[in-house]
C-alpha positions in Angstrom: 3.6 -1.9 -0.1 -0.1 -2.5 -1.3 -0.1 -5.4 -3.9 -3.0 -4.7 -6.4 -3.4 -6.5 -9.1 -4.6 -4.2 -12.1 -5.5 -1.2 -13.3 -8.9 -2.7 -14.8 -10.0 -4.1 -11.5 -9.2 -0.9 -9.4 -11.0 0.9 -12.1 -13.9 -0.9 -12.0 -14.2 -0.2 -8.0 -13.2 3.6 -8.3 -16.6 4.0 -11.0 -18.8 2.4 -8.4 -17.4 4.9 -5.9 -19.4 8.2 -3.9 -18.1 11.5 -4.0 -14.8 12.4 -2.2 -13.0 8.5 -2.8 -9.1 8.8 -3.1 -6.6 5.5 -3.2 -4.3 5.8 -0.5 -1.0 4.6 -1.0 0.9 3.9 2.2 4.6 3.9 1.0 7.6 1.9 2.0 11.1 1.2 0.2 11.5 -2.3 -1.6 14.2 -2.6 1.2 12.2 -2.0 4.5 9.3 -3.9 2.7 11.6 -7.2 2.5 12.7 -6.5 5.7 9.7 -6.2 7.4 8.3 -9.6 5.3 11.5 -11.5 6.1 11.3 -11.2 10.2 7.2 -11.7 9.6 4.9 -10.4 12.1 4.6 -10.4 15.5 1.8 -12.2 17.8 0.3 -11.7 20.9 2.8 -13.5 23.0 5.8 -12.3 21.4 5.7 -15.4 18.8 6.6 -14.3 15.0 4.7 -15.5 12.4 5.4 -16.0 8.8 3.2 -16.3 6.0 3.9 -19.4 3.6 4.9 -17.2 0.7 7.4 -14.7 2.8 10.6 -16.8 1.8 13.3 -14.4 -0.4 12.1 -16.0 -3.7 8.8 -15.4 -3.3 8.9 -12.0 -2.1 11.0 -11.4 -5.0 8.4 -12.6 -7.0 5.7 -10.1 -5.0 8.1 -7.0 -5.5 8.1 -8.2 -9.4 3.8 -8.4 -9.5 4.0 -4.9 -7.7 6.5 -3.1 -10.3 4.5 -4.7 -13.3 1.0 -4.0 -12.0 0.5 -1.8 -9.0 3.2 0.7 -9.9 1.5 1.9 -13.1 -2.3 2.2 -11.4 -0.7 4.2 -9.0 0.5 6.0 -11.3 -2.4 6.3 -13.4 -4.4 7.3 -10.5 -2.1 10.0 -9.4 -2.2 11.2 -12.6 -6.1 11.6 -12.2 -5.7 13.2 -8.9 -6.9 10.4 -7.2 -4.1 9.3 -5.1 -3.0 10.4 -2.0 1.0 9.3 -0.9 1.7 8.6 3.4 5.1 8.0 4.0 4.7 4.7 5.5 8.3 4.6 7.2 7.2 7.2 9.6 5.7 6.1 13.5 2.4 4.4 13.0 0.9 7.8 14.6 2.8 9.9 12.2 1.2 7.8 9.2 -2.2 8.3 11.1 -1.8 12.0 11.3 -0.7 12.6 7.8 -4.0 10.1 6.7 -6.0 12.8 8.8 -4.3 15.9 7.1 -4.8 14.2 3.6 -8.5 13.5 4.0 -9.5 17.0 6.1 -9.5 18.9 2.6 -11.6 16.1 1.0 -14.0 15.8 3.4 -17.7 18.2 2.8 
């Protein structure tokens, strides 16, 4: 999940943009996001690391911010034809592949 925090701000970075900009929006379910913040990452060394705010409350608070902000950008922006959707549950070279597909008929 990407957390942005309004339409206004994204706006005001997509007007300063060159030709051929897109948002990218690299999907993942509420459920394999809360997963995947819940176990935290993993460090060189095989140590996992969580971030302060990555305890159940708080990521329910994050998942509430994303449904009330980001969710109707996104939508606004696909609406524009500005947005381009990766299935983020995919391999990381399968999410890679698609980015490469989705910005081959952009590109001049």
């Amino acid at each position: 999940m990407i957390f942005i925090t309004t339409l206004k701000f994204w706006w005001r970075k997509f007007l300063e943009r060159k030709d051929n900009t897109y948002f990218f929006l690299i999907g993942i379910s509420e459920k394999e996001a809360f997963k995947r913040l819940a176990r935290g990452r993993l460090e060189k060394g095989g140590e996992r690391i969580k971030r302060a705010d990555d305890e159940i409350e708080d990521i329910k608070r994050r998942f509430k911010l994303y449904r009330q902000r980001t969710i109707p950008a996104m939508n606004y922006f696909k609406k524009q034809g500005f947005l381009i959707k990766i299935d983020g549950e995919q391999s990381i070279k399968k999410v890679f592949k698609d980015i490469l597909k989705a910005i081959h008929p952009h590109t001049k």
